[in-house]
C-alpha angles and dihedrals in degrees: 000000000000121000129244098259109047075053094064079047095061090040085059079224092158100179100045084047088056089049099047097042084046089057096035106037086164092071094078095063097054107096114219124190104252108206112211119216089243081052112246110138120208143168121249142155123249085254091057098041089045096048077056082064107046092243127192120276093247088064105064093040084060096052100044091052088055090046121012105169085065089097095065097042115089127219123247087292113031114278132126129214094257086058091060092044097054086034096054107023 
C-alpha cells in the first residue's frame, strides 16, 4: 500500500505534498517500491521519485529539510536524486 504521500507524488498534488511533508517530516525518510511502467520496481525515496516529476522548487527545498542526507543516499539502482532530476528535466 502506498503511503499518502508518495500518493500526492504521483498526483503530482505539490502543495498538499509541501504541507504534508511540513507536518510529517518523518515521511521523507520512509523508502516505497516505485513500478515502472517497463517494469522494472525499484526503492526510492520521495526525493528521488519527485526529481522523476519536475517538481517546484519549493518542493524539493521541503524534502531536503526534512531529510537532508537524501541527497547522498542512492535509489534501488544507483542512482541519486540529482540523477532523476538531470535524467527527467
Amino acid at each position: 500500500m502506498k503511503s499518502y504521500t508518495c500518493k500526492l507524488i504521483i498526483k503530482k498534488e505539490w502543495s498538499s505534498l509541501i504541507k504534508r511533508i511540513l507536518s510529517h517530516p518523518n515521511e521523507a525518510k520512509h523508502t516505497t517500491n516505485a513500478k515502472f511502467r517497463c517494469g522494472i520496481e525499484i526503492s526510492c525515496l520521495p526525493i528521488h521519485s519527485v526529481c522523476m516529476r519536475q517538481p517546484p522548487l519549493q518542493v524539493i527545498a521541503a524534502l531536503i529539510a526534512a531529510n537532508p542526507d537524501s541527497l547522498e543516499i542512492p535509489d534501488g539502482i544507483g542512482r541519486l536524486a540529482l540523477h532523476n532530476a538531470i535524467r527527467y528535466g
